[in-house]
N, C-alpha and C positions, 0 to 999 in steps of 0.2 A: 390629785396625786395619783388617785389609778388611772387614771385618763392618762397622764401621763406617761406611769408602770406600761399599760396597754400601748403605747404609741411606740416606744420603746422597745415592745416584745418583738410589735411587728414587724417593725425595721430592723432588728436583726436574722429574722428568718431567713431574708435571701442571702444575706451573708455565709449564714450557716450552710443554706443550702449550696452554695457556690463553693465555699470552703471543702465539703463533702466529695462533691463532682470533679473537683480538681485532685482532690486525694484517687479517686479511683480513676481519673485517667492516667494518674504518674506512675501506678501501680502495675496497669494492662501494659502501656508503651513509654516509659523510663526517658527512653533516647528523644523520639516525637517531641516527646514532652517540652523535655529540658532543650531542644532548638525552637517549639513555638514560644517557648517563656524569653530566651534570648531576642527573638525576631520584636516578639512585640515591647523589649526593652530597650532595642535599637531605634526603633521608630519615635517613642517616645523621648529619648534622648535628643533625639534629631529633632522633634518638635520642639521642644524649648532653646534647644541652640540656635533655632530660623527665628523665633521669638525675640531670647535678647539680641542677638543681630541686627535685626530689623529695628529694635527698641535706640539702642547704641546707634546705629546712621539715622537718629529724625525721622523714620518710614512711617510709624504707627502715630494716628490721630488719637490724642488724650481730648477728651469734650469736657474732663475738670478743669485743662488748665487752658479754653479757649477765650482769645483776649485778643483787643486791637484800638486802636486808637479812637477808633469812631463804635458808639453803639452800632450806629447801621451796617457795621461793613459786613459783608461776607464771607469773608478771610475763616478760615481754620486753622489757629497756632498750631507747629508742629512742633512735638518737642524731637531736636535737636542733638547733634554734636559737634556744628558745623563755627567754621571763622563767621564774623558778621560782614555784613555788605550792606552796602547805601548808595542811591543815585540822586545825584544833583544835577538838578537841573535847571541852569543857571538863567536867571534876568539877567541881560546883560544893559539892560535900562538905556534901551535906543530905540528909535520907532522902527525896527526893522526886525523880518523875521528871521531867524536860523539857529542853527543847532547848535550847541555846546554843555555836553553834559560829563560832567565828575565822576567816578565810580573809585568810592572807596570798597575795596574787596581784602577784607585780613589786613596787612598790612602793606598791600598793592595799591598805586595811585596807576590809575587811569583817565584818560580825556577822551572822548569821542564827537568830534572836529571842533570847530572854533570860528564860527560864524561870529557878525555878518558882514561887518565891515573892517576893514584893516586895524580903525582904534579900538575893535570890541576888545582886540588882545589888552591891554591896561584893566579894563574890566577881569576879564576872565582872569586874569594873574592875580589880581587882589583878593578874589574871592579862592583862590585856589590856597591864596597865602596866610591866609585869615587863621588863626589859630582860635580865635575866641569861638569855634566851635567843636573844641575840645578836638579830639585825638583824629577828627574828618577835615585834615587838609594837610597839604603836601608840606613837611618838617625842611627834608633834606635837599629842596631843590631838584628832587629828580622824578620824571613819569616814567615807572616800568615799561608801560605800555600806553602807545597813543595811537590811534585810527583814526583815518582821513577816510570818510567817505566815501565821499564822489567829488568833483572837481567846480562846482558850484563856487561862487562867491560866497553866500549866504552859510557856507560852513568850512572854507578853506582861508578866508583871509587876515583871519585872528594866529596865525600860523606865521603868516610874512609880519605881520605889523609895521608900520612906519620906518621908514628911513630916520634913523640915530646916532649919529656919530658915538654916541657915549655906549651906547650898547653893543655886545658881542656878535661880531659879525656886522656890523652898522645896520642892522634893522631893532627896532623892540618887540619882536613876534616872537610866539611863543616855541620855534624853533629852537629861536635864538638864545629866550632867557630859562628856561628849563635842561637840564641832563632829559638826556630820552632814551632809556635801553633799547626797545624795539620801536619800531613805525612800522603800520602796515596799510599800505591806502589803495587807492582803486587801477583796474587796471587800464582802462581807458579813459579818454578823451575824444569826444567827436571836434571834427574841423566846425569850423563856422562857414567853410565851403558850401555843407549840407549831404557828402557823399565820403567824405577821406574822416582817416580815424589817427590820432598821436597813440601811440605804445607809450603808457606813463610809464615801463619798467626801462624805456630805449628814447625819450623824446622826441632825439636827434635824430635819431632812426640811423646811427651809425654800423647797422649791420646789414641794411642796403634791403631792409624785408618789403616786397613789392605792397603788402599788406596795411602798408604805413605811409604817414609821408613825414617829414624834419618839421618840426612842434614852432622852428624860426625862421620857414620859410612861408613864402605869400603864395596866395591863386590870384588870377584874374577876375576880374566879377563880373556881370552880364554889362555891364555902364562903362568896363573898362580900366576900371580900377585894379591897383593892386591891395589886397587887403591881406592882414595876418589870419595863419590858420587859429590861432588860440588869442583868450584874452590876454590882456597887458597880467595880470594877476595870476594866471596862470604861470607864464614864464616866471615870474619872482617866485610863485610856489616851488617850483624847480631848483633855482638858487637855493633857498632858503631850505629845501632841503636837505642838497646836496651840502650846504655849513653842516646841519645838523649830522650828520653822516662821516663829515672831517671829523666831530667832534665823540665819535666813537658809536653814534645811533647804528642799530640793525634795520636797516632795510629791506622790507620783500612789500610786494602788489601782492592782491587776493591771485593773480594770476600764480606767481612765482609760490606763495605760500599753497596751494593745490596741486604744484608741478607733479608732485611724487603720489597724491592722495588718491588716485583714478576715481575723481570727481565723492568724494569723500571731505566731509567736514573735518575742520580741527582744530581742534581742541588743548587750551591751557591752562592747566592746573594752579589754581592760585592758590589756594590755602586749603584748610581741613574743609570735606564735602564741598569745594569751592571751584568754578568750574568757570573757563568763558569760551564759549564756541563759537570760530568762523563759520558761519553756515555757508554751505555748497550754493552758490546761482552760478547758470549757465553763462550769464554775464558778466565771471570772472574770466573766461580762457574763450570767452564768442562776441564778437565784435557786435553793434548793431546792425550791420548788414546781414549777418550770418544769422538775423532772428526767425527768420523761416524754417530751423534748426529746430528753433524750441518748438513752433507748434506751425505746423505748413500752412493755418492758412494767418499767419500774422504776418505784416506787411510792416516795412520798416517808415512808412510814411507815420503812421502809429505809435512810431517809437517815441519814448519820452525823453530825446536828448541823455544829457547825462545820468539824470534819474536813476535809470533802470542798471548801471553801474554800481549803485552805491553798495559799496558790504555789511553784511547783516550781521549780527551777534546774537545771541540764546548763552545770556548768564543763566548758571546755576547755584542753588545753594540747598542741600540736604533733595526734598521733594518739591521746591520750590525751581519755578521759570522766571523769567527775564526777556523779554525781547526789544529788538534795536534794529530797525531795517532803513537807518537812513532816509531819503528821498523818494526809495524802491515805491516803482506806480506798477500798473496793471501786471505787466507782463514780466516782470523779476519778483512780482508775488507771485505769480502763477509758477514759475522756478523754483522758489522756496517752499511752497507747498507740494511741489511734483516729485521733488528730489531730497527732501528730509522729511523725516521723521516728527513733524512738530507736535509737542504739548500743549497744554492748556498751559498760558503763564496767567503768572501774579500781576504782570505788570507790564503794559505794552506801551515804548513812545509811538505815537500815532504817527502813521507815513506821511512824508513830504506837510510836515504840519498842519494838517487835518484835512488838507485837498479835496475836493471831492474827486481827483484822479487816484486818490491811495485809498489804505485801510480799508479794500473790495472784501466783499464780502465770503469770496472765495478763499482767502485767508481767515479772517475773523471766524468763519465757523471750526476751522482748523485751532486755533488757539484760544477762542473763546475768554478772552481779556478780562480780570478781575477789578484792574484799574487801567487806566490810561490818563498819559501827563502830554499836551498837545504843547510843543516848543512853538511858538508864533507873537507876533502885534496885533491881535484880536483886532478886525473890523479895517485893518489897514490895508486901501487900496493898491498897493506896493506892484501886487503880481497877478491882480484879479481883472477877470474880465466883466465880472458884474457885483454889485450888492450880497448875493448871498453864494458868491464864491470867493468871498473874503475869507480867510481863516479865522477860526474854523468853520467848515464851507455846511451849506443845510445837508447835501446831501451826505456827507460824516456822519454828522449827529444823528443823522436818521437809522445809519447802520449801525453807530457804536453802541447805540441805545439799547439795542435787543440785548447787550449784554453785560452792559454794566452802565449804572448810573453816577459811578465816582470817576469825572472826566475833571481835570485843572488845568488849565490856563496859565503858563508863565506870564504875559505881559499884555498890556492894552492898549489899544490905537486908536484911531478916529479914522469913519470914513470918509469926512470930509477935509482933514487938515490930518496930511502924511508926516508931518513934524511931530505930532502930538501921541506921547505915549505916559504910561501909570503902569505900576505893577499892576495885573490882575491878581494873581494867587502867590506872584513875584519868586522869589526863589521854590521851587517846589524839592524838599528833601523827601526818599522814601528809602529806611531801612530795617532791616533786617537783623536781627540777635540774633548768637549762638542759637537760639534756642527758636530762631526760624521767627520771631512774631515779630510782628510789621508795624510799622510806626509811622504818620503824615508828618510833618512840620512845613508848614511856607511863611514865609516872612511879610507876607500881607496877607490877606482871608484865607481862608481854609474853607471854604464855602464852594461845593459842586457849582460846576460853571451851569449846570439845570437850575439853579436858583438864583442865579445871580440876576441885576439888573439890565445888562446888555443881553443878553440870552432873551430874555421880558422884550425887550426894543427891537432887536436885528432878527430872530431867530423862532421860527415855528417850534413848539414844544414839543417834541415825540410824542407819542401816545404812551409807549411804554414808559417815560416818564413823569407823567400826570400823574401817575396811582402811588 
């Protein structure tokens, strides 16, 4: 108890003394005084206002209330006060690979293209229409917003779907059976000539731009032929959008959506802290020939076809990222990192489905990926030119490695029988709570494709991933 009396005494002395010192400076200069007691009551006010502020937008990491789906992950819950958000990423249960993924944001439905074959559209529709997963899928029949990539088969042909007489517009693509407020897709198309480019905002090329050539007229080929500049698939994308467009869609190309921005992202507000940004590539308003632009000494023989067109997305939610670059190989990453401002996200789909032409490293150290969801037919020789440039290809793995080991696999293939596919991790869901913390769900394993049994058979281990 004096021990305590003493500890007591002691720590009031500065008090005292402080209290003292303060009395005779107010005494000497009054005025001084009374504006340094104001100044440092300003400051301090301003300090806790930047506090709850920050606390209110989700900014500030709480480590009591850090949680995630997996013991392992890495993730640090923020707390929040944002809408929730979730990406799907759909099996569309066919031995082929391509893109089609779901983004519920607040109460915004979004698709980001519809690969790979014409019938995947019946897939993609049922899963979009599924209500037995509560309040993540489309109620009202209508996508806010849809993004077509690039002009690939492998993510544009779930869009036209099959000729239907029963269906509006006589095709059953997903043009056709959804309301669609905006569309916004790529700006070009290269010829199959190897030299001439279609303006997807002008096909026809009816404003006569020497730039272009008409998307339904032929070249001659070296044998004599006459051949079409674009696939058969292509032109019905056109159709098929131009219904959707009758039927009240907003239309703009990444070109047209930039017209005004002087090369400037932009950006749509979808709900509370809830964000989805077109990101700026030069290969929205620069042709492939024009690639000598982005960096003198790139030669367009290098170019990657459509690829290097596709448009990219960076969702946000609170302190949380999001990234979506399509097909984008070498040199429309090198774009995207020259000309934005990129973050570390939470969540990256892997380029052109795990390529060893994408996901360079020159991007990757840029955004430094917490998970990644590889859209593909694992092991199917579909687009490969050898064994271990099947998706996903060794040399991916080897770079995604360094920075994160939670990779999934939508679906499975065989390399010797292109018919044969299985879900791998099958539908892969990843959302988001108000309160920013992140959740896995797939519809067949949940198991890192680093542990899996084709990984074991097809696939050298990383180093980083052994420990």
């Amino acid at each position: 108890m004096d021990c305590m009396a003493k500890k007591k005494s002691k720590g009031l002395a500065p008090s005292k003394k402080l209290a003292k010192s303060l009395k005779k400076e107010a005494k000497k200069n009054p005025k001084g005084f009374f504006i340094a007691l104001a100044i440092v009551l300003v400051l301090a006010l301003s300090c806790v206002g930047v506090y709850l502020y920050l606390n209110h937008k989700g900014l500030l990491r709480n480590p009591e209330n850090d949680s995630s789906s997996e013991s392992s992950s890495q993730y640090v819950s923020l707390q929040g006060d944002c809408d929730p958000i979730s990406f799907h990423f759909i099996d569309r249960e066919e031995p082929y690979s391509g893109d089609s993924i779901y983004v519920k944001a607040g109460d915004k439905d979004i698709l980001i293209d519809a690969g790979a074959r014409k019938g995947s559209a019946s897939a993609i529709k049922d899963y979009l229409c599924d209500s037995g997963r509560g309040g993540d899928y489309v109620a009202d029949g209508k996508l806010e917003y849809v993004i077509s990539t690039h002009g690939h088969q492998d993510h544009i042909a779930g869009f036209v779907g099959n000729v239907d007489a029963k269906s509006p517009g006589g095709r059953n693509g997903l043009f056709h059976t959804f309301k669609i407020d905006n569309l916004i897709d790529f700006s070009y198309y290269d010829s199959s000539d190897g030299h001439s480019v279609i303006n997807n905002a002008d096909p026809s090329n009816s404003k006569g731009n020497e730039r272009f050539v008409d998307y339904s007229s032929t070249y001659r080929t070296p044998g004599g032929k006459d051949s079409a500049h674009v696939s058969a698939l292509y032109t019905d994308y056109v159709a098929s959008r131009d219904y959707a467009i009758s039927q009240g869609t907003i239309w703009r190309t990444a070109a047209g959506l930039m017209e005004n921005s002087q090369g400037e992202s932009y950006t749509v507000e979808l709900g509370k802290n809830l964000a989805m940004t077109v990101l700026y590539s030069y290969f929205y308003d620069h042709t492939s020939a024009e690639v000598a632009g982005l960096e003198s000494s790139y030669k367009r023989s290098s170019f990657s076809d459509q690829n290097d067109y596709s448009v990219s997305l960076l969702f946000t939610q609170g302190s949380r990222n999001f990234l979506f670059t399509g097909d984008s190989e070498a040199y429309a990453e090198h774009s995207l990192a020259k000309y934005n401002a990129l973050p570390h996200v939470d969540l990256f789909k892997a380029g052109h489905h795990g390529s060893y032409t994408a996901s360079g490293e020159e991007l990757l150290s840029r955004v430094t990926p917490s998970l990644c969801v590889v859209t593909c037919c694992a092991g199917n020789t579909e687009y490969a030119s050898g064994a271990s440039h099947t998706f996903p290809a060794q040399e991916f793995l080897d770079r995604i490695s360094a920075y994160t080991d939670r990779v999934y696999v939508t679906t499975l293939g065989d390399m010797k029988d292109k018919s044969k596919f299985a879900p791998f991790n099958g539908n892969v869901v990843v959302s988001y709570s108000g309160e920013s913390q992140e959740s896995l769900l797939c519809s067949n394993s949940s198991s890192k494709l680093k542990d899996s049994e084709w990984m074991k058979a097809n696939r050298v281990l990383p180093a980083s991933w052994a420990t």
